[in-house]
C-alpha positions in Angstrom: 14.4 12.1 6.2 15.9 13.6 8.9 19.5 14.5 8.9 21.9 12.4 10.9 24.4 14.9 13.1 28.1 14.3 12.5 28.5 12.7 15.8 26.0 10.0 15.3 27.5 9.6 11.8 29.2 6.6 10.5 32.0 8.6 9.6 32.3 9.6 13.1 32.0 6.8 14.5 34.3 5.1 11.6 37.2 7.4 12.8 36.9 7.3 16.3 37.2 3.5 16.3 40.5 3.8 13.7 41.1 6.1 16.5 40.8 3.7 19.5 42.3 1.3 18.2 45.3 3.0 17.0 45.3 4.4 20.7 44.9 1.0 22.1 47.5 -0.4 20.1 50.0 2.3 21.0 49.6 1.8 24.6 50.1 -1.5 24.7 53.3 -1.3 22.5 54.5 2.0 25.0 53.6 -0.1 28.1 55.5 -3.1 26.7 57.8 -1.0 25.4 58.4 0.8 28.3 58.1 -1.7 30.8 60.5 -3.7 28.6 63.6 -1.0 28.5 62.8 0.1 31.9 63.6 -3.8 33.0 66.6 -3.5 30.3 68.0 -0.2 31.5 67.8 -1.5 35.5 69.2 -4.7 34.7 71.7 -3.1 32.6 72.4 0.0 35.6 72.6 -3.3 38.0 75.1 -5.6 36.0 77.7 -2.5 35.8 76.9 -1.7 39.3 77.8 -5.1 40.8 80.9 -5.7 38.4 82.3 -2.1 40.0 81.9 -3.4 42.8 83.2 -7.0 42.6 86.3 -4.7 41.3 85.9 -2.5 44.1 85.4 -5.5 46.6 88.6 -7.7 45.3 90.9 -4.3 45.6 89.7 -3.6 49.5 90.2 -7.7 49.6 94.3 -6.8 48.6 94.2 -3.5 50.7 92.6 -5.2 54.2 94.6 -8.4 53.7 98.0 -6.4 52.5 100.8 -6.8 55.6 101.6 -3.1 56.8 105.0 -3.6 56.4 104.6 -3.3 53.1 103.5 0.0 53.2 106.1 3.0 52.7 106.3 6.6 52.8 103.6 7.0 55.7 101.1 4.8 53.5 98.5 3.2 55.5 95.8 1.0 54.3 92.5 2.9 55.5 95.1 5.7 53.6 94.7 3.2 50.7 91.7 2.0 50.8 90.0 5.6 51.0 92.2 6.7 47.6 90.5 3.8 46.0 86.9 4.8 47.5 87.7 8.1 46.0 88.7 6.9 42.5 85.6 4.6 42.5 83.2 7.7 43.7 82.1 8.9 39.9 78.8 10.0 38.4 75.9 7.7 39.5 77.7 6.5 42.8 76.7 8.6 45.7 78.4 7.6 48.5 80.5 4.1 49.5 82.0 2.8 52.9 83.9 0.4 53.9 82.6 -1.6 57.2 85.3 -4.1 59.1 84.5 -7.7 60.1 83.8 -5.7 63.7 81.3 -3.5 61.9 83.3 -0.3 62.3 83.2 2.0 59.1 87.0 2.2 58.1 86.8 4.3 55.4 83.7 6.4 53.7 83.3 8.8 50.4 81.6 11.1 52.8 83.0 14.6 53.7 81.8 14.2 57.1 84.3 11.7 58.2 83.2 11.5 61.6 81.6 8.2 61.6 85.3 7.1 60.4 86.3 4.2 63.8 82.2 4.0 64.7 80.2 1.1 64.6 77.4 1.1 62.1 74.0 0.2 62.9 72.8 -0.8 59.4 71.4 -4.3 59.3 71.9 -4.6 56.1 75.6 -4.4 57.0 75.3 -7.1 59.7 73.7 -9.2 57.4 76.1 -8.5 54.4 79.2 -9.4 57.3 77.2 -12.5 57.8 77.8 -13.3 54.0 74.6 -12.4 52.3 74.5 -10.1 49.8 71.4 -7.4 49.9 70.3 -4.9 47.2 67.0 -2.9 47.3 65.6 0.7 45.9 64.7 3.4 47.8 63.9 7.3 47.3 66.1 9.8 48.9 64.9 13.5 49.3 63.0 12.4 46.1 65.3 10.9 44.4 65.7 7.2 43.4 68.7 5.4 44.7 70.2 1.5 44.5 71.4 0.7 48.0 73.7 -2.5 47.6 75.6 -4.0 50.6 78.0 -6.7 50.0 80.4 -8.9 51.5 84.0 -8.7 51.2 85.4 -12.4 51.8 89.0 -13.4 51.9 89.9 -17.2 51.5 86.3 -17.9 51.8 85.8 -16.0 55.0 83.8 -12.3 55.3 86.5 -9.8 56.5 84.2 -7.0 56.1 81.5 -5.0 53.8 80.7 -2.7 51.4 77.9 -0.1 51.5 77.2 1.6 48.0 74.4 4.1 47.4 73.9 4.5 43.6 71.4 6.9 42.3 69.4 5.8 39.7 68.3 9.1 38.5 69.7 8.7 35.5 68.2 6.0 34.6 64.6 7.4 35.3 65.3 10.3 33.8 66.3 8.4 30.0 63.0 6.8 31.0 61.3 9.9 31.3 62.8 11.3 28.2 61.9 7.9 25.7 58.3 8.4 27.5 58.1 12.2 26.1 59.6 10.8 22.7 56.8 7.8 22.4 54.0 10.5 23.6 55.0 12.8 21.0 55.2 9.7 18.7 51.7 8.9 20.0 50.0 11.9 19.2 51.6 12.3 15.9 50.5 9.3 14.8 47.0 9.6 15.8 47.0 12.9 14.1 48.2 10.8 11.2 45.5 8.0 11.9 42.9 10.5 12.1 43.6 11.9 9.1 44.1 8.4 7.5 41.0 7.5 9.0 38.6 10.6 7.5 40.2 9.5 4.3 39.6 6.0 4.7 35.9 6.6 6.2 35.0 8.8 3.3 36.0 6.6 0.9 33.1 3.8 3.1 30.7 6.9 3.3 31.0 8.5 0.7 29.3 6.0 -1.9 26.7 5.2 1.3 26.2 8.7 1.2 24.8 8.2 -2.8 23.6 5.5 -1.9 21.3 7.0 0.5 20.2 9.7 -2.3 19.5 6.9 -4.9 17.3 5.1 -2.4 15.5 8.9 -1.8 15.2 9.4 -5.4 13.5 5.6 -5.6 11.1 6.8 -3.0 10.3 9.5 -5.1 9.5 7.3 -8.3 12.9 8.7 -9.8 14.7 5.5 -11.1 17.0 7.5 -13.3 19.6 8.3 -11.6 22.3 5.8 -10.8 25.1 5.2 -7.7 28.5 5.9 -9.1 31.1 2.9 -8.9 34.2 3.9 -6.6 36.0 0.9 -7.1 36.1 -2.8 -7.4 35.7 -3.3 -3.5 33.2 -4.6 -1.7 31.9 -1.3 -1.1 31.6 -0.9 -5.6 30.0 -3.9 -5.9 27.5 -3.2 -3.5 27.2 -0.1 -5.9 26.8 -2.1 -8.4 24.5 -4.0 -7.3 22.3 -1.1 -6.0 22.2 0.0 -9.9 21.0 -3.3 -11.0 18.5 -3.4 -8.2 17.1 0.1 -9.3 16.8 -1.2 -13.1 15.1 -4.3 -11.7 12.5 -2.0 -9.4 12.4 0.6 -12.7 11.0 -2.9 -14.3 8.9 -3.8 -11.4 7.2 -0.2 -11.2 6.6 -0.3 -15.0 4.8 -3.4 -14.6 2.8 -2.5 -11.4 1.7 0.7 -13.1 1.0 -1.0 -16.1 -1.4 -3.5 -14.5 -2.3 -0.7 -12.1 -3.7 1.4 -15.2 -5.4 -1.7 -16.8 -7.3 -2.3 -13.5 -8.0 1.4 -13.1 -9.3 1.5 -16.5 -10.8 -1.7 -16.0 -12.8 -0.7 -12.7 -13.4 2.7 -14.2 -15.2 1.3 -17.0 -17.3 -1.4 -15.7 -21.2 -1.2 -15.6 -21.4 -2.6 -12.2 -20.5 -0.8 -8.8 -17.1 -2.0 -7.0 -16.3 -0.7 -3.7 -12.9 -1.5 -1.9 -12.2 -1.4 1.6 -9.0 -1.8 4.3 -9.0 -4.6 7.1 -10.6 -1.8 9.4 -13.9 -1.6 6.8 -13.3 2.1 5.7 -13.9 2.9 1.7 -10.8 3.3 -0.1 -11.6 2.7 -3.9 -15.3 3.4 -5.4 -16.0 3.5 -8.9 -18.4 5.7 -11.1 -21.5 2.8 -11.2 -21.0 2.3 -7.6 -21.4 6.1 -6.9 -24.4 6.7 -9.1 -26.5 3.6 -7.9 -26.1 4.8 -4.6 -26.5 8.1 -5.3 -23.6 9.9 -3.6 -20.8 12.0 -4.0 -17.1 11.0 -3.7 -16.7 13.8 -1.2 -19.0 12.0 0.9 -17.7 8.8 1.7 -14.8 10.3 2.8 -13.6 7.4 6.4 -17.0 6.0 6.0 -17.1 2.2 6.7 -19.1 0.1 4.0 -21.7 -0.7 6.1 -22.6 3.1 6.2 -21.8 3.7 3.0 -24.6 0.9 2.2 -27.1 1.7 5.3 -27.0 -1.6 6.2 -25.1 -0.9 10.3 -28.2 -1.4 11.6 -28.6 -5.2 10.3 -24.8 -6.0 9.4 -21.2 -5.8 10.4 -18.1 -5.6 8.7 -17.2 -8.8 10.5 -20.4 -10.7 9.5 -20.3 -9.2 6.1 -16.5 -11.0 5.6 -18.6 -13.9 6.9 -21.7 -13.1 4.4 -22.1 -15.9 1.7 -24.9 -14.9 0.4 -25.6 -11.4 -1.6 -27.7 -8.6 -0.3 -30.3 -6.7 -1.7 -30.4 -3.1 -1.6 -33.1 -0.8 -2.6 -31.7 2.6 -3.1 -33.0 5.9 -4.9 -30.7 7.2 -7.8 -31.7 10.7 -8.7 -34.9 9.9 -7.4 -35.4 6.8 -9.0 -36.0 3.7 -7.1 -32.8 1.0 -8.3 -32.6 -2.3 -6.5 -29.1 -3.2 -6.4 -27.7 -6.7 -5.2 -24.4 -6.6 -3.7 -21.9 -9.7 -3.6 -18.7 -9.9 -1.4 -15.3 -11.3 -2.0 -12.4 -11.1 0.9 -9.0 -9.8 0.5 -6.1 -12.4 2.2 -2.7 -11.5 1.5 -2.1 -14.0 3.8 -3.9 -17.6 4.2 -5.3 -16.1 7.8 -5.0 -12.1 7.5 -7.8 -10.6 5.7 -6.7 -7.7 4.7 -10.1 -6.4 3.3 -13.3 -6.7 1.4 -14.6 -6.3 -2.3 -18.3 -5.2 -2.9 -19.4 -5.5 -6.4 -22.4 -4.1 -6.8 -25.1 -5.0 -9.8 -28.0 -2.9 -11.0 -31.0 -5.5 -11.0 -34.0 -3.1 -11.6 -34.5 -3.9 -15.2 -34.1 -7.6 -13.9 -36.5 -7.1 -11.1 -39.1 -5.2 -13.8 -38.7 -7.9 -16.5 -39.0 -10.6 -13.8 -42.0 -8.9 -12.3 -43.2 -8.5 -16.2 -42.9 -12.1 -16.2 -45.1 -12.8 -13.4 -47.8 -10.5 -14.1 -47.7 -11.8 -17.8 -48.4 -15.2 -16.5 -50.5 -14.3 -14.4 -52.5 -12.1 -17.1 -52.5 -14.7 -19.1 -53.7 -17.0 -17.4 -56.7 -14.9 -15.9 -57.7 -14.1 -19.5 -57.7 -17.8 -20.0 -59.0 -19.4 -17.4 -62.3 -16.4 -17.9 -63.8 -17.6 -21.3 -62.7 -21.2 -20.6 -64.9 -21.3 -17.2 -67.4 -19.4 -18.9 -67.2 -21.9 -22.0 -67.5 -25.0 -19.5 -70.0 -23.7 -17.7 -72.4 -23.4 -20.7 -71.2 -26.5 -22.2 -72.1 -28.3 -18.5 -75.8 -26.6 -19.4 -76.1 -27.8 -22.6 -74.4 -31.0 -21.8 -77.5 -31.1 -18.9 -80.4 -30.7 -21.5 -80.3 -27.0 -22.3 -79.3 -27.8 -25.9 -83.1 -29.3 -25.9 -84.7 -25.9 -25.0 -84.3 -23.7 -29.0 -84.7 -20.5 -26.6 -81.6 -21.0 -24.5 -79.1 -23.4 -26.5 -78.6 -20.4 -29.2 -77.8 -18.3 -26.2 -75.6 -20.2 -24.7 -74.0 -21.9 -28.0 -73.1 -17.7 -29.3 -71.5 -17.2 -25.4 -69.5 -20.2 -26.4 -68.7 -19.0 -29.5 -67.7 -15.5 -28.7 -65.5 -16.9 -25.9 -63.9 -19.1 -28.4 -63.4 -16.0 -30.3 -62.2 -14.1 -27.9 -59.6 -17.0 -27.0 -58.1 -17.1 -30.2 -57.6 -13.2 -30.3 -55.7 -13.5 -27.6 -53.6 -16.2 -28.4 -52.9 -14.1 -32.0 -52.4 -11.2 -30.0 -49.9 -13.4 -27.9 -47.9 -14.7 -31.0 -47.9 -11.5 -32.6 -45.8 -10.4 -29.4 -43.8 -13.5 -29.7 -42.8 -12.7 -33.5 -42.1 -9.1 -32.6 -39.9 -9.9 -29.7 -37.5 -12.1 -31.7 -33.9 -10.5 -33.3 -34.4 -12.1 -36.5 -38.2 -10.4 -36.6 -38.4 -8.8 -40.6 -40.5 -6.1 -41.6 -41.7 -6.2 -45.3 -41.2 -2.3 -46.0 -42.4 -0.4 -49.0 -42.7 3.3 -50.1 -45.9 4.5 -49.9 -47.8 7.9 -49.3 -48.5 8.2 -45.7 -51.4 10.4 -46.2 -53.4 8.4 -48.8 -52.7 5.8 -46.6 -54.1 6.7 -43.1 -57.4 8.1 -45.2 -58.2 4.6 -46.1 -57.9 3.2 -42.8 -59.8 6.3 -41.2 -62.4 6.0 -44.1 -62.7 1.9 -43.6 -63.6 2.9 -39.8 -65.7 5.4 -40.4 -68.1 3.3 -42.6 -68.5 0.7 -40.3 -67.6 1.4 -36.7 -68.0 5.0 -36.4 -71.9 6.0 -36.0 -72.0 7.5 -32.6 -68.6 9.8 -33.2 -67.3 12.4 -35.2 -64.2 12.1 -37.1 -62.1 15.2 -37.7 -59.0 15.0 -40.3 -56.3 17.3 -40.1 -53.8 15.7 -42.8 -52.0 17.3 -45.7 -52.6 17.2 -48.6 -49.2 17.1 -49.8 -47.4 13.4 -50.8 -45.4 12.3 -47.7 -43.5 9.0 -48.5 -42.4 7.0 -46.0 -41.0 3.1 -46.1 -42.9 1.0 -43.9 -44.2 -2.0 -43.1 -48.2 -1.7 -44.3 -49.6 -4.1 -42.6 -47.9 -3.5 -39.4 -48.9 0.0 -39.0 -52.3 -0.7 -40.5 -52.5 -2.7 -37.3 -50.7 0.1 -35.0 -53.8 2.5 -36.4 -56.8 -0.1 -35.8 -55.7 -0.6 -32.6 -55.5 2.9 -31.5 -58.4 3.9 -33.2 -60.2 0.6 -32.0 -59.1 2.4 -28.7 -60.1 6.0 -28.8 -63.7 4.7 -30.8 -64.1 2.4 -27.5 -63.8 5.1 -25.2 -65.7 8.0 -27.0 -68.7 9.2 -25.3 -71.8 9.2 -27.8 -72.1 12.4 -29.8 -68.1 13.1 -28.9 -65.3 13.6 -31.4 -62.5 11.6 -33.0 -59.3 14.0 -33.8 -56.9 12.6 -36.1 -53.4 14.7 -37.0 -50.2 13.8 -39.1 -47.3 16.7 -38.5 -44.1 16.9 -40.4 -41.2 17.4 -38.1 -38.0 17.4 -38.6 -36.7 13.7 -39.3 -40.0 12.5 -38.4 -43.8 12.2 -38.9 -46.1 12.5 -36.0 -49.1 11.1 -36.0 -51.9 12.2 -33.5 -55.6 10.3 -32.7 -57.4 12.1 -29.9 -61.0 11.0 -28.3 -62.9 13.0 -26.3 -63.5 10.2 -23.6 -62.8 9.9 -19.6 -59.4 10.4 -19.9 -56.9 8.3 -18.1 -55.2 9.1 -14.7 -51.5 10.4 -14.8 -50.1 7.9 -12.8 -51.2 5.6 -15.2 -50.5 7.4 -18.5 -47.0 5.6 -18.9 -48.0 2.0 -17.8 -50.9 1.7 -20.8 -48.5 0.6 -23.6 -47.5 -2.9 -20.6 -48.8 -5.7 -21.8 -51.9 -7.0 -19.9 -52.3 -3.6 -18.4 -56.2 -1.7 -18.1 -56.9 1.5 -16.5 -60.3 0.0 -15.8 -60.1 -3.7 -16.3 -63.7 -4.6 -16.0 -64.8 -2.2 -18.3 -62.4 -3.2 -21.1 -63.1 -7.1 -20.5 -67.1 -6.1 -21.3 -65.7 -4.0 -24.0 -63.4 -7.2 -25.4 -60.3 -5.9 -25.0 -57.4 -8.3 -24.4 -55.0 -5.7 -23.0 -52.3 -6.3 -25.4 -53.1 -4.2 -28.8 -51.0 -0.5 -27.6 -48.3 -3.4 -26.6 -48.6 -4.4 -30.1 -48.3 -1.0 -31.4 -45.4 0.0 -29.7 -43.5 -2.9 -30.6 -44.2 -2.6 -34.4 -44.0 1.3 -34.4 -40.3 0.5 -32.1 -39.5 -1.9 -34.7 -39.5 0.9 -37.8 -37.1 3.1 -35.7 -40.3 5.7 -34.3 -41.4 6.1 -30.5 -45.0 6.4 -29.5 -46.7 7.9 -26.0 -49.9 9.3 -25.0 -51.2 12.5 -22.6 -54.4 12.6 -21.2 -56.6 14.5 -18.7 -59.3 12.8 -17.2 -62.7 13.7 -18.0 -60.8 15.4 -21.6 -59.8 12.5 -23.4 -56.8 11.1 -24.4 -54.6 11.5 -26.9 -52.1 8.9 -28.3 -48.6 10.4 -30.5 -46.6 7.9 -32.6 -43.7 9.0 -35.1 -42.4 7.1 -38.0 -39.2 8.0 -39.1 -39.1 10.6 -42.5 -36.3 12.0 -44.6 -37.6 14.5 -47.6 -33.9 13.8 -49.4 -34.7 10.2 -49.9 -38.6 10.5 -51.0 -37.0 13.1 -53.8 -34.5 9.9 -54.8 -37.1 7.9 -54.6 -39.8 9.9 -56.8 
């Protein structure tokens, strides 16, 4: 996070308005202040001013009105009435005259005493003779000064005037001097403030300060540390709270990452493909399944969209996909192997109209696909090798039914077609149950110990006697005991059919190999022919049910196509595994194990 500088700072900005407002409230206590004793010290200059001068006023009065006779010793009254100027000329008063009812200046505090007999100009004079008073402040050479004219009236009658300069520096200059004490005052106590202030904003700060660690430290994942409590302020219990919130979102996280793991787990473990995207379609969670069906790497899919990730931009969009109610089928090739897949979609709404994404589940359906496919071809097989000896049968019965039974020449013919067909019928539909029985769970094998090698010379002997005239059989058994626990009948019938097989498709004169190896927890058993062979794309697909490398040749041969589907079943069903190679023109030669443990035929001997 990027550090805040101390001028953008709540602390600064904390202080500076203490500041202000400390500042504010100090100027408008000095200007009322100020303005206040200002008014106070002029009011106060001006009520000792005009008592002086009442003072001065009533003892002119005496002196104008006194008879001269009363005067002695050379004593006159502008004499007089300049001694009393002279006594009242002290400190703030500058200078004073006396003005007649004629306007002629009769006595002055001035040492020019020239205008002493002249008239005065001064309206303020003429208007204070008239009986009106008249004060007013001017500045003189700089200098502030109360000029105050005012009547002097005997027996209700103006007999002359006063004129009074006062100066009023002294007033100003206590003014001046209580100004320099509240500035001093003023900066003092903002010092003072400030200082308060930094205090007061640290104590605010400083627990937003850890508070702004403990909200790093929760983006981080650390929930351990805790905000420490100042105080039982505002300011503490929002520390207080901030604790409890961080054991609540220590609770929360547990629990998120609790079910996050589950799902994790549970998504990482699934058997079917699931694929994540944002609103914008990109992949941003693929599981294991999904990867291997579609046969990519992680590193891949790195901002591909789900449509590429499937291959399906060309025909869809991640708009029509949110809008896609039905599933898709893929085909896809998963370390070279063909997989169909189909694909399901399910929105994400954090919202009831924001999708905020979309979930793919994908679901391997080849095995599905294969058995369903099974399914059809089965019927299908089925039905063919039905509906063959049951046209065949109705047509011969039609003949017969139309006389032919009449002719002894052609009704045996046609009566043994019917009969084989009916035969050849009920093979099938044994064949068919026997299939039936072996797919079930419950299916039971009745097992016994026998010797494997007395065993399969029986069955080779039995075949050899009657079915065997235009091949060769050549043994390659031990002649050592080899017990095994099996199921006798069931492999009696996995041999006949596989030597049924290889006797079927031995040329005349050719050769019948049979072989029994001992390997290590099993016993292999090998029948080769010496016949056409069968092709290699082919090899795996002749232990399907229904399935012929060359159909019409087996149907003249009587096959049903089901007997190595028989045998794998009941060689599956005592735990072995059975295949075949071939090369065509070489024969064919078909392997099936059966499992073998020398430790338990000892216990068992």
């Amino acid at each position: 996070m990027k550090r805040v500088s101390f001028f953008r700072s709540i602390h600064f900005k904390f202080v500076m308005v203490y500041v202000l407002l400390i500042i504010m409230a100090m100027q408008i206590i000095g200007i009322y202040f100020v303005r206040e004793l200002e008014t106070s010290l002029k009011t106060n200059f001006d009520s000792s001013l005009t008592k002086r001068i009442s003072l001065l006023a009533y003892n002119i009065e005496q002196e104008m009105t006194r008879d001269p006779k009363e005067y002695s010793d050379g004593k006159t009254s502008q004499g007089e009435i300049s001694t009393i100027i002279g006594d009242f000329v002290t400190g703030e008063i500058l200078e004073v005259k006396v003005i007649d009812k004629n306007k002629t200046v009769i006595a002055t505090s001035e040492l020019n005493q020239d205008i002493v007999g002249k008239k005065t100009p001064e309206v303020s004079i003429h208007r204070a003779l008239l009986g009106l008073e008249h004060s007013d402040l001017y500045i003189v050479d700089g200098k502030r000064v109360r000029v105050i004219t005012q009547p002097i009236n005997h027996q209700e009658q103006t007999i002359g005037a006063i004129y009074i300069v006062a100066s009023m520096d002294e007033v100003f200059e206590q003014m001046r001097i209580i100004n320099k004490i509240l500035a001093a005052g003023t900066v003092l106590a903002l010092v003072i403030t400030a200082a308060l202030g930094i205090f007061l904003a640290r104590t605010i700060t400083r627990p937003m300060t850890d508070m702004k660690k403990q909200a790093m430290e929760l983006a981080n994942g650390n929930f351990s540390r805790k905000v420490k409590v100042y105080g039982e302020d505002e300011i503490g219990q929002l520390a207080v709270t901030f604790n409890y919130l961080t054991e609540k979102l220590e609770d929360a996280q547990a629990t998120t990452e609790g079910e996050r793991k589950k799902l994790a787990s549970v998504i990482a473990h699934m058997t079917d493909g699931v694929i994540a995207t944002n609103r914008d379609g990109q992949v941003i969670l693929i599981n294991n399944p999904a990867l291997e069906m579609l046969d990519v790497s992680r590193g891949t899919i790195q901002d591909q969209t789900i449509t590429e990730l499937l291959g399906i931009e060309d025909e869809h969009t991640f708009e029509s996909l949110i809008e896609e109610q039905e599933s898709i089928i893929l085909h896809s090739d998963s370390h070279n192997n063909p997989v169909i897949i189909r694909v399901n979609f399910s929105v994400i709404q954090k919202e009831a109209s924001k999708i905020d994404g979309l979930i793919a589940v994908l679901y391997d359906i080849t095995e599905q696909e294969k058995i369903e496919q099974e399914r059809r071809e089965f019927v299908a097989n089925v039905s063919h090798e039905l509906r063959t000896p049951l046209t065949t049968m109705r047509s011969y019965l039609e003949a017969l039914a139309d006389g032919a039974w009449k002719d002894n020449e052609i009704a045996p013919q046609f009566l043994h077609v019917t009969q084989t067909e009916t035969e050849r019928m009920i093979r099938l539909v044994n064949d068919l149950l026997q299939l039936s029985k072996l797919d079930r769970t419950d299916y039971r094998l009745s097992k016994e110990w026998i010797n494997f090698p007395d065993f399969f010379d029986k069955i080779i002997d039995r075949f050899e006697m009657t079915k065997a005239e235009h091949v060769t059989f050549i043994r390659h058994i031990p002649n050592e005991e080899l017990f095994v626990d099996i199921d006798t009948d069931k492999i009696t019938q996995v041999l006949d059919n596989i030597i049924s097989n290889a006797l079927k498709y031995s040329p005349e004169g050719g050769n019948v190999i049979f072989n029994v190896d001992i390997l290590s927890t099993d016993i292999q058993i090998r029948v080769k022919d010496e016949g056409v062979g069968i092709p290699q794309d082919s090899i795996n697909k002749i232990f399907d049910r229904f399935y012929r490398v060359d159909k019409a040749r087996t149907r003249q041969l009587g096959g049903t196509g089901l007997g190595l589907a028989i045998a794998k079943e009941m060689v599956y069903a005592h735990g072995g595994d059975i295949w075949a190679t071939s090369k065509e023109g070489q024969g064919t030669t078909v392997f099936f194990t059966l499992p073998y443990d020398p430790n338990q035929e000892d216990e068992w001997e």
